[in-house]
N, C-alpha and C positions, 0 to 999 in steps of 0.2 A: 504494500500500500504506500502509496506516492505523500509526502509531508502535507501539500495540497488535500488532499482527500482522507486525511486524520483530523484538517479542522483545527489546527492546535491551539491553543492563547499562549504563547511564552511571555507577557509582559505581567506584572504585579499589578493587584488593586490597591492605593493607596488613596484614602479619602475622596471615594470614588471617579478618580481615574487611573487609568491603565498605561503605566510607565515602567521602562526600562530601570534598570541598577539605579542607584544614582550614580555610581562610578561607572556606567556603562560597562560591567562583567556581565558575562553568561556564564553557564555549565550543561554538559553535555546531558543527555535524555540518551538513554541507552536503552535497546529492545534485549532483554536478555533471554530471549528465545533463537536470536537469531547475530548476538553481539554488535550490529550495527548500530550507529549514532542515527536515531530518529533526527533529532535538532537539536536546539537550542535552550534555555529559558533562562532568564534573569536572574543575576545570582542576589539575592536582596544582602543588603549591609545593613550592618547595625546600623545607621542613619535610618536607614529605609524603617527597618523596625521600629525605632523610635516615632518615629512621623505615623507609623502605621497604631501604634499606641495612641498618640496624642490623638489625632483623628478621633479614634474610638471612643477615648475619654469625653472628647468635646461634643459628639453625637449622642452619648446618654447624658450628657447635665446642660446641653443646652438646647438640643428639640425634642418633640412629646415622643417618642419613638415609644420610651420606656413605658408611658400612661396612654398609650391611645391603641387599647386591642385590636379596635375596626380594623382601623389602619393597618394595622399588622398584620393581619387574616387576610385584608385588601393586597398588600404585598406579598405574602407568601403565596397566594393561590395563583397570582400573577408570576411568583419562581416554578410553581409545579407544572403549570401548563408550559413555561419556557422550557424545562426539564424533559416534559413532553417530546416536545419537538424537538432536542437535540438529543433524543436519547440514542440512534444510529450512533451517532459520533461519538457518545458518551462509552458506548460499549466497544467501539472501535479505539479509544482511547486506550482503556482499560485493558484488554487483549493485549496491545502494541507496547506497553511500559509497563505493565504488571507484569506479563507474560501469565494473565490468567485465561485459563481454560474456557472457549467460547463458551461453550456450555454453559458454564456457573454463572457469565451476564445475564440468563435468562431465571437468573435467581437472584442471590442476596447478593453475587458483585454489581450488576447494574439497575437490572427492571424492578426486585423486589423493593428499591429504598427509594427508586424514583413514582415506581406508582403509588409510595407510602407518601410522600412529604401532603397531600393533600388532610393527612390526619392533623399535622401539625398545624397549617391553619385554621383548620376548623377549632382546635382546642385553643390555639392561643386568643381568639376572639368567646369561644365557650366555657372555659376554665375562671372558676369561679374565686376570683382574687380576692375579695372580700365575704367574709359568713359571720354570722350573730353567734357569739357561743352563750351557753348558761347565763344566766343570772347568778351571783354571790351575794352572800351577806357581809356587812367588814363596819363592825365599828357603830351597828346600831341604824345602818344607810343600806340599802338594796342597789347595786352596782352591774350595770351590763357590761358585756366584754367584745369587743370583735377580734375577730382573729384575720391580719390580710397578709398576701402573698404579694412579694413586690420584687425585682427582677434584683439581679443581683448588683451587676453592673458592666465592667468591662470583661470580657471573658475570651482568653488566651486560649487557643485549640491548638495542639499539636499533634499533628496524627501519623500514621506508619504507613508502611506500602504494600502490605498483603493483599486489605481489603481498599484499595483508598477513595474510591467513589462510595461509596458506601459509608466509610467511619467519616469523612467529610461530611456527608450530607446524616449523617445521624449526629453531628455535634451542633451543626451551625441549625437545622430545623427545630431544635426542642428551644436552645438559647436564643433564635432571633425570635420565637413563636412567644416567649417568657417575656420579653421585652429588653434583652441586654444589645448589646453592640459585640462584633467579634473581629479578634486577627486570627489569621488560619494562618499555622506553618506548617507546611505539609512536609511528608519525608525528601529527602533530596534527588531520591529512587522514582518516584512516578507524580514529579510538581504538578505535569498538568492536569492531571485530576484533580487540581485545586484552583489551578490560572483560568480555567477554563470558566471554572462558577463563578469567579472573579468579573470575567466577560459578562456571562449571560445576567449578572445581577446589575452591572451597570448599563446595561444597551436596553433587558427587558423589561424593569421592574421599577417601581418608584421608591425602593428602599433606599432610604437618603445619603450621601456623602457620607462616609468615617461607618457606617453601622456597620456596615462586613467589608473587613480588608482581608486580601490574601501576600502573604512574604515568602515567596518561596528563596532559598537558597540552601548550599554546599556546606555553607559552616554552622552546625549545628549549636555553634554560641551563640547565634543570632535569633534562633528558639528558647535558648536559656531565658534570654534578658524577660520574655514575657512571665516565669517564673519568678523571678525576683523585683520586677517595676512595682513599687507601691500606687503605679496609676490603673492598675491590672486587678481586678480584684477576687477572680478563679479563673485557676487554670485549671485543664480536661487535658489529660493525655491517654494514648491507647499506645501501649510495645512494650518491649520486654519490661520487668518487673526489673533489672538493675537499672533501667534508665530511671523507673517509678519511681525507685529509690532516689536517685537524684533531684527529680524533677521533686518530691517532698520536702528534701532537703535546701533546696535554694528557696520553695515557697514558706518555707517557715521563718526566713528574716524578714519577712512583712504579714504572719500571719495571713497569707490568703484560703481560701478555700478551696480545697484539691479535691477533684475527681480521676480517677484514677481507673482505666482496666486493661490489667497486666497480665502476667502469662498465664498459663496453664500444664497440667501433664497429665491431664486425664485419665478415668479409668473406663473399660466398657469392661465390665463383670457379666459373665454367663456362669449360670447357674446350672446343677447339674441335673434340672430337670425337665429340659426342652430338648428339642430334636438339634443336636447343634448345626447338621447345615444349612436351619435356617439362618443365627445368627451371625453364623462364619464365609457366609458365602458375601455378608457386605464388610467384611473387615480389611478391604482394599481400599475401601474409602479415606484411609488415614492418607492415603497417596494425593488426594484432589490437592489440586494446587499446591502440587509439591508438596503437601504435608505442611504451607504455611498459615496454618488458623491457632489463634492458639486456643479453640474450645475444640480442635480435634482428638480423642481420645487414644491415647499414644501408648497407655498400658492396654494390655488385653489380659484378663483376668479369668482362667479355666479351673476348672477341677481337676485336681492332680487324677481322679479315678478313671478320665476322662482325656489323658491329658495327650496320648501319642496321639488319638482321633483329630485331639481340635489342633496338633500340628500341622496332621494330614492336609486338613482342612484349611487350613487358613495359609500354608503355603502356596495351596493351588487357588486359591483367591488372591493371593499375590504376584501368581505367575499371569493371571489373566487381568491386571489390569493394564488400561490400555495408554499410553502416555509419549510426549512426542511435541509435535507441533500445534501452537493452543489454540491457531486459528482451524483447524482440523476437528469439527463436534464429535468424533468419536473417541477423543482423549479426555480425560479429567485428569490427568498431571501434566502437567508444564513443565517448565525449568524456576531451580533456584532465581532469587530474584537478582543476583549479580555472581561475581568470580567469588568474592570474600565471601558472600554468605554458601555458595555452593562448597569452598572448602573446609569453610565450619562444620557442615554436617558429614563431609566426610573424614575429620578428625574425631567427629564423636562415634562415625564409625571404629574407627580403629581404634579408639578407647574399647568400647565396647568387648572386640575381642581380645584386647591383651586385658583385659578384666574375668574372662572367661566365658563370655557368650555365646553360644553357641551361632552361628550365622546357617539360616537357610535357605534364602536368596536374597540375590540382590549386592550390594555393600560396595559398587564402585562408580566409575561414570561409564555411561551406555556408551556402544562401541560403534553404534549406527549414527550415535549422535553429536559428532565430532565438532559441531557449531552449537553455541548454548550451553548457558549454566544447569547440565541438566544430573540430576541422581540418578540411578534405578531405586524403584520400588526394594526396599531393604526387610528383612524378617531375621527377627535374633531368637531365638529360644535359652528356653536353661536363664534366664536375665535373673538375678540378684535382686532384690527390691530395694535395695541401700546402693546399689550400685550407680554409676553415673548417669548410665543412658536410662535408667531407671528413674532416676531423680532429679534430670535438669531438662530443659526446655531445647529441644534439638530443633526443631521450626525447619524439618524435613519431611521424606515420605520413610518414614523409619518407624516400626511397631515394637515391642518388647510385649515379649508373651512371659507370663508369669503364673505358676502352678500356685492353685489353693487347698486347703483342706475342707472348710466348709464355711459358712454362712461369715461364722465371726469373724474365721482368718481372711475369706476376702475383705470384710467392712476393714478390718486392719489395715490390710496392704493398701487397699485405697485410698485411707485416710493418712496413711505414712508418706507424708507428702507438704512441701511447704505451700503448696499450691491449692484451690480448689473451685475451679473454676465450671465445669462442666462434666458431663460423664455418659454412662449407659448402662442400663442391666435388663437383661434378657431372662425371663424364668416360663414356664409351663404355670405358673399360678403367679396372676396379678397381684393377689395377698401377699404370696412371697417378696415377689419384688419391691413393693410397697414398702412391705417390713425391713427391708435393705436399702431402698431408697432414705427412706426415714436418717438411717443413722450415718450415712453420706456426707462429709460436710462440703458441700458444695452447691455453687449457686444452681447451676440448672442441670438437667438426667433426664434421656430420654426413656423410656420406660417401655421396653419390646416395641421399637423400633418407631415410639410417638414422638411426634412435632414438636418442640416449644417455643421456635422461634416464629415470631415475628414485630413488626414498629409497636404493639401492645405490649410486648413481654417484655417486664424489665431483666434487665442482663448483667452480670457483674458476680464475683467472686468471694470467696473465705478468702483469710488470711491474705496469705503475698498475692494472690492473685487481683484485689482490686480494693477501692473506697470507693462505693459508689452504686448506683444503677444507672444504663442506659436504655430508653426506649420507655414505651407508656406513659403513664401519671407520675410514675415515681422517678423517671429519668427525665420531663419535665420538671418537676418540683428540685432538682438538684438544682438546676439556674434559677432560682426563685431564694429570696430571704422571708424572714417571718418573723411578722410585728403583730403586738398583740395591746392593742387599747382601751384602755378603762372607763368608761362616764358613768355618775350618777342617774338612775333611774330617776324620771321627771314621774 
C-alpha cells in the first residue's frame, strides 16, 4: 500500500492546529511486518509538550467545555460519525504500523471501539453529574446533601502500540465525554494512530482549541513531563507495569491522580472434568497478535491426571495456527512489533530452556519469514510456576503449560503471580467453575469460553496489574472528581 492511500496525518495537534516539530525533526514509522519505513511523523519536543499542556490547561479554566454536557454529546457524536467515515483508513493504518492481524480490525483493534464511541456521547450528555442524597440531622437542624461529579481536569494519556487505535480512542472518549481537556502521547511505534485523531478532530468537529492535543515523538521524556507538570492533573497510562511503576512515581511529586493498566500473565485453568479438546483446541489463540495483549492468558493450567493428553493437545493447536502476513485474513499472528521487542521474546525463550522447560514447538524465528519481526508460535511444557517465563510478562506468542493436582492447587498456581489481570477456566459444571472463579484474584475470567469484553465492561486488574477501570460507568467516573455539598433544609 502506496503512503498516498494509508491517508497518514504525520503532523501534531497542538491547541488545535496541526504543526510540524517545533524544531522541525521527524522519526521514522516502520511496518514491522515487512521492515520498511512507511514515512515520517513529527518528532514532538519538550517545547511542543509544554505548549500542548498549556493549551489544555487554558481550555478547561477558561471555556465551558468542562460545564456544558450538550455541547459535548454535540461534539462527540460529530467524532463518531467522523470515525465512521474514516474507519477504511483507520484499519489500514493499524495493519500497516501495528503489524496487527486484518482480522482483529474487524474486532476490538478497529471496528469494535469505533462503533462504541457513540456510547460515550450519549452518556457524557446522560450521566447524571449532580443527585440529592439523604437528608441528616446535625446539631438540632435537618441538613440536605448533594453529591456532584465534576471533571477532573487536564488529563495526560499515554498509550502503547499493541492495541493503539483502540487504547486511544478508549482514553480520550470517556475523559472528553466527562468534560476534561486531553494530551495524547502515543507510543513512538505506531504515532499515527494518534496524529490521525488529531486531524479528524480538528477539520471534523467543533471540539475547541487546546481540549485534545496529540504529541507524538521518539523521546519518551517528552511523555514523562505530563506525569510530573502540576498543570496536568491525571495521568492514564496503558504498558508494561515497570513503566507503571515509573509513571506512579514521577506522578506523586504533585500528587496527581493515576490511572493505571499494566500487565498481565494470565491463567486459563481447565479442569478435569470437561472433554479437553474442546478447551485445547483454542489454546493457539495466545498467538493472535503475536501474543501482544496483555489480558492474553499465557499460563495454561491442566491436571496432572490428564496431563500427557492436554500436551497432545494443545501442541497440535499450536502447530495449526496460522501466522504470516497481517494483511492476509487467514493469519491471527503477525510479527513482533519491532527488532528489540522480537529479541526480547526470544531471550525469554532461551531463558526458559536453560531453566529446564521442556520446548515442544516453536522457540525461534520462522525460516519462510526472513523479512519481519516475526516469532513462531512457541509451546514449553514441564514450566516451573516460580520460574521466569512462568512469572514475567513475555508480550509474545509463547504458552507455559503447567500440571495441577486439583481444584486448590490450581487456584494456587494462579494466584502465584504479581499480576492479575485476566484469565479462563473451563469445567463440565458451571458451579465448579464459578466456585474457582470466585477465589481468582483477578479483574476479568472468561468462564467456558464466555465474553466479557466490551465499551460497558469495566476493565483493569489486582495488584501490579493496574489502578483503575476502563470502559463503562466506572471507567467514566475515573475522569470525574467528587464534591459533596451541604444546605440547610428550608
Amino acid at each position: 500500500m502506496t503512503l498516498a492511500e494509508l491517508d497518514p496525518e504525520s503532523r501534531n495537534l497542538i491547541d488545535g492546529e496541526l504543526a510540524e516539530a517545533s524544531n522541525g525533526a521527524t522519526f521514522e514509522n516502520v511496518n514491522p511486518a515487512t521492515e520498511e519505513v512507511l514515512g515520517v511523523c513529527a518528532d514532538g519536543t519538550k517545547d511542543d509538550m509544554e505548549a500542548a499542556i498549556a493549551a489544555a490547561r487554558r481550555a478547561f479554566d477558561e471555556t465551558g467545555w468542562s460545564t456544558d454536557p450538550a455541547f459535548r454529546r454535540t461534539c462527540l457524536t460529530q467524532l463518531a460519525e467522523a470515525l465512521q467515515g474514516a474507519k477504511e483508513t483507520l484499519r489500514s493504518l493499524v495493519v500497516h504500523e501495528a503489524g496487527s492481524p486484518v482480522v482483529l480490525t474487524y474486532a476490538v483493534q478497529t471496528d469494535t471501539y469505533v462503533d462504541a464511541m457513540p456510547y460515550w456521547a450519549e452518556l457524557a450528555g446522560s450521566y447524571p453529574y449532580e443527585q440529592a442524597m439523604s437528608d441528616i440531622e446535625f446539631v438540632g437542624r435537618t441538613h440536605r446533601r448533594v453529591l456532584r461529579r465534576e471533571a477532573v481536569g487536564v488529563v495526560g494519556a499515554i498509550t502503547p502500540w499493541n492495541f493503539p487505535l483502540y487504547l486511544n480512542l478508549c482514553k480520550l472518549g470517556p475523559a472528553l465525554a466527562a468534560g476534561n481537556t486531553v494530551v495524547l502521547k502515543p507510543a513512538p511505534d505506531t504515532p499515527w494512530c494518534a496524529t490521525i485523531l488529531g486531524r479528524i478532530v480538528a477539520e471534523q468537529t467543533d471540539i475547541p482549541p487546546g481540549v485534545f492535543n496529540v504529541v507524538a515523538s521518539s523521546d519518551h521524556g517528552v511523555g514523562e513531563i505530563l506525569a510530573t507538570d502540576p498543570r496536568v492533573d491525571l495521568v492514564t497510562f496503558t504498558g508494561s507495569t515497570a513503566t507503571g511503576r515509573r509513571v506512579m512515581e514521577c506522578a506523586s511529586s504533585t500528587v496527581k491522580k493515576v490511572f493505571l493498566e499494566l500487565g498481565g500473565k494470565s491463567a486459563n485453568i481447565i479442569l478435569d472434568d470437561i472433554d479437553l479438546e474442546i478447551p485445547l483446541a483454542a489454546v493457539g489463540t495466545t498467538c493472535v497478535h503475536g501474543g501482544q495483549g496483555c489480558a492474553i492468558p499465557t499460563r495454561l493450567l491442566v491436571p496432572r491426571s490428564r496431563y500427557d493428553e492436554a500436551l497432545e493437545l494443545s501442541k497440535a493447536a499450536f502447530e495449526k495456527v496460522s501466522y504470516g502476513d497481517p494483511t492476509n485474513p487467514a493469519n491471527l499472528q503477525g510479527p513482533q512489533i519491532s527488532r528489540r521487542q522480537q529479541e526480547r521474546v526470544l531471550s525469554y525463550i532461551e531463558k526458559g530452556k536453560q531453566e529446564g522447560a521442556r520446548l515442544l514447538t516453536g522457540g525461534g524465528v520462522p525460516a519462510h519469514l526472513p523479512q519481519g519481526f516475526y516469532v513462531e508460535p512457541t509451546l514449553f511444557a514441564d514450566v516451573d510456576p516460580d520460574s521466569t517465563i512462568a512469572q514475567e510478562e513475555i508480550f509474545g506468542p509463547v504458552l507455559c503449560v503447567i500440571p495441577f493436582e486439583d481444584d486448590d492447587d490450581a487456584v494456587r498456581i494462579a494466584n502465584n503471580s504479581i499480576y492479575g489481570l485476566s484469565g479462563a477456566i473451563s469445567s463440565g459444571s458451571e458451579e465448579r467453575a464459578m466456585a474457582v472463579a470466585r477465589r481468582i484474584r483477578t479483574g476479568t475470567l472468561a468462564i467456558n469460553g464466555g465474553q466479557w469484553f466490551s465499551v460497558e465492561t469495566p476493565f483493569g486488574g489486582y495488584r501490579q496489574s493496574g489502578v483503575g477501570r476502563e470502559n463503562g460507568v466506572l471507567g467514566f467516573e475515573e475522569y470525574l472528581e467528587t464534591k459533596v455539598m451541604g444546605l440547610p433544609k428550608k
